[in-house]
C-alpha positions as a Markdown table, in Angstrom:
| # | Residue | x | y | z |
|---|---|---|---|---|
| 1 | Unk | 29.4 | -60.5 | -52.5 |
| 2 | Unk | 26.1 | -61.0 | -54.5 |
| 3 | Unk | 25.5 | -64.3 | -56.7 |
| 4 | Unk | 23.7 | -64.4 | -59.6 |
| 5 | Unk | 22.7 | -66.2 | -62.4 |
| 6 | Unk | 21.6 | -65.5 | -66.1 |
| 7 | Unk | 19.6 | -67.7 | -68.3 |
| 8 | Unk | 22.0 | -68.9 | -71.2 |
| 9 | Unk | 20.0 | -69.1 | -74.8 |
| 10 | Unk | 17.7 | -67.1 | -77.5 |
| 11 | Unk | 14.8 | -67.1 | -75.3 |
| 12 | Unk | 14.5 | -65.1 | -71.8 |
| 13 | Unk | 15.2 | -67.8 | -68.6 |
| 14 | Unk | 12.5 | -69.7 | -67.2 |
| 15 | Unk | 10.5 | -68.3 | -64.3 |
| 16 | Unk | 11.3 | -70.5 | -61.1 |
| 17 | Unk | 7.6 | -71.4 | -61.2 |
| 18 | Unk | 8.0 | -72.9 | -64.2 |
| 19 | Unk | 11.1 | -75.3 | -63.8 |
| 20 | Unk | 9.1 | -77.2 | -61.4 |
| 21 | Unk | 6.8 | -78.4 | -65.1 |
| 22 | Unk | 9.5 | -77.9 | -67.9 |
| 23 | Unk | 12.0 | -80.2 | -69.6 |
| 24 | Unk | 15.1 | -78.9 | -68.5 |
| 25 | Unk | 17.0 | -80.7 | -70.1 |
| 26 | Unk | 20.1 | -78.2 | -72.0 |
| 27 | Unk | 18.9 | -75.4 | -70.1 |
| 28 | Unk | 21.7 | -73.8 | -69.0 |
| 29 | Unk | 23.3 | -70.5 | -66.7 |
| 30 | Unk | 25.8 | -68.5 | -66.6 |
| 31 | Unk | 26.6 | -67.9 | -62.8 |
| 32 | Unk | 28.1 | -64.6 | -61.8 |
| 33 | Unk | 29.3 | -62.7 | -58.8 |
| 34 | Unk | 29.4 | -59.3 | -58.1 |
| 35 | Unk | 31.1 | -57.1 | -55.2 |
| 36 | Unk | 28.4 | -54.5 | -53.5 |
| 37 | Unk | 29.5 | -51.5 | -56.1 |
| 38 | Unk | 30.9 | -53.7 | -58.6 |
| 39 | Unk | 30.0 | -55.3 | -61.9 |
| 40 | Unk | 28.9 | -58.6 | -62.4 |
| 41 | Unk | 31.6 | -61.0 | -63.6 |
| 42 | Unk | 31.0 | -64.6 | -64.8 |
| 43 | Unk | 32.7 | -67.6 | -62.7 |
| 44 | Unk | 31.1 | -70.8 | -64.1 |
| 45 | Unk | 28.2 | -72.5 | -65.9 |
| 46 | Unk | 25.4 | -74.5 | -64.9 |
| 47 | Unk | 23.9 | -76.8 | -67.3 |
| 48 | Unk | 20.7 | -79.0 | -66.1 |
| 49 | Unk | 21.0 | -82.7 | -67.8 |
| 50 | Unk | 18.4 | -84.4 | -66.3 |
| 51 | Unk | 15.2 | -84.0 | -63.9 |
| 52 | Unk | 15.9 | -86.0 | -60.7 |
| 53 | Unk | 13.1 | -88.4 | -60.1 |
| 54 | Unk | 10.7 | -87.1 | -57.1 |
| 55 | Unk | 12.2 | -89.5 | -54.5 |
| 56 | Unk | 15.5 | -88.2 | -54.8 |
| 57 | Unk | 14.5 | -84.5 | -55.0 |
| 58 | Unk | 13.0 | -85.0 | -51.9 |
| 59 | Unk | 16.5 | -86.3 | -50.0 |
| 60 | Unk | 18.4 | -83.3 | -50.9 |
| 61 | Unk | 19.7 | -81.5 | -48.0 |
| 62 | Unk | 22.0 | -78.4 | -49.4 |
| 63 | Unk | 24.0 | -76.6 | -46.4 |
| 64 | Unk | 25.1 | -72.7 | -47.0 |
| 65 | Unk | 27.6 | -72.9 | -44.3 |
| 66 | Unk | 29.9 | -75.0 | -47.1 |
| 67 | Unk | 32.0 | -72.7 | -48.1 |
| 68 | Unk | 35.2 | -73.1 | -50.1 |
| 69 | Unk | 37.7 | -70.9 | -51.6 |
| 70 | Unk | 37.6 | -68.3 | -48.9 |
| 71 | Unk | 33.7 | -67.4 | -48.6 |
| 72 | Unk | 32.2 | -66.7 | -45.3 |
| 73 | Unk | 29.3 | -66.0 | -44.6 |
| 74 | Unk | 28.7 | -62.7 | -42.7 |
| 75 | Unk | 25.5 | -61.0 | -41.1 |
| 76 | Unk | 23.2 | -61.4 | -38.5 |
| 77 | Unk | 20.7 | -63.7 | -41.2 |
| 78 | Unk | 23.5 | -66.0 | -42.2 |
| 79 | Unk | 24.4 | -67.1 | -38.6 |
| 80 | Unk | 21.1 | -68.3 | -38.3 |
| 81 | Unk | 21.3 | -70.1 | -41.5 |
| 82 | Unk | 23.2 | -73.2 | -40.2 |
| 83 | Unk | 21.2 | -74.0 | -37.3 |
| 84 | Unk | 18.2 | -73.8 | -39.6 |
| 85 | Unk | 19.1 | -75.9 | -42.7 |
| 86 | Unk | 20.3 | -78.2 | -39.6 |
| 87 | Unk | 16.8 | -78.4 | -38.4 |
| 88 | Unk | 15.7 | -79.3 | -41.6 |
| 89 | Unk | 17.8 | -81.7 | -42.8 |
| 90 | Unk | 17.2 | -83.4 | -39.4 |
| 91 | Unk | 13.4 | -83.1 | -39.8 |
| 92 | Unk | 13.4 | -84.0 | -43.5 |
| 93 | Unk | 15.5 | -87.6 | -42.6 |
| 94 | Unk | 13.0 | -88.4 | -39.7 |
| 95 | Unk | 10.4 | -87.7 | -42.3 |
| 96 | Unk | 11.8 | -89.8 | -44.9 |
| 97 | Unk | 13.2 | -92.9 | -42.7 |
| 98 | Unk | 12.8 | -96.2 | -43.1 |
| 99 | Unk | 10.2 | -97.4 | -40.2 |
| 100 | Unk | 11.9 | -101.0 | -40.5 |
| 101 | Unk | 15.2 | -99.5 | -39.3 |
């Protein structure tokens, strides 16, 4: 399966460059899955609201190996996934802990 997403609006989507600088407030995708030889077929929308501020942008931790609905991931890349976003997420909290605790 391939996931995609396309830029909702008049104007061509945003380069990812630039959502790090813009308002994105309203901006909003169309998210859409495809099979290897198939079409893509949309499966939900994503409309941004609000920029988090910087602090909590920096806490995020997002784990692919979450799967619902009967996704798994398959492939000699994705096994390594997990252990990696693992090592992050631990890294990232000993970056980001509170010395007085």
């Amino acid at each position: 399966m391939l996931f995609g997403a396309r830029a909702l609006g008049s104007r061509p989507g945003p380069k990812l460059e630039d959502l790090s600088r813009a308002d994105p407030i309203g901006m909003a995708f169309e998210l859409r899955i495809a099979g290897v030889t198939g079409d893509w077929q949309p499966f939900g929308r994503l409309t941004l609201e609000r920029r988090l501020p910087s602090g909590q942008t920096e806490r995020l931790g997002f784990d692919p190996t979450n799967t619902g609905g009967g996704l798994e991931l398959v492939g000699l890349l994705n096994k390594a996934r997990g252990p990696a976003y693992e090592a992050s997420q631990e890294g990232r909290a000993h970056a980001y802990r509170n010395p007085d605790d």
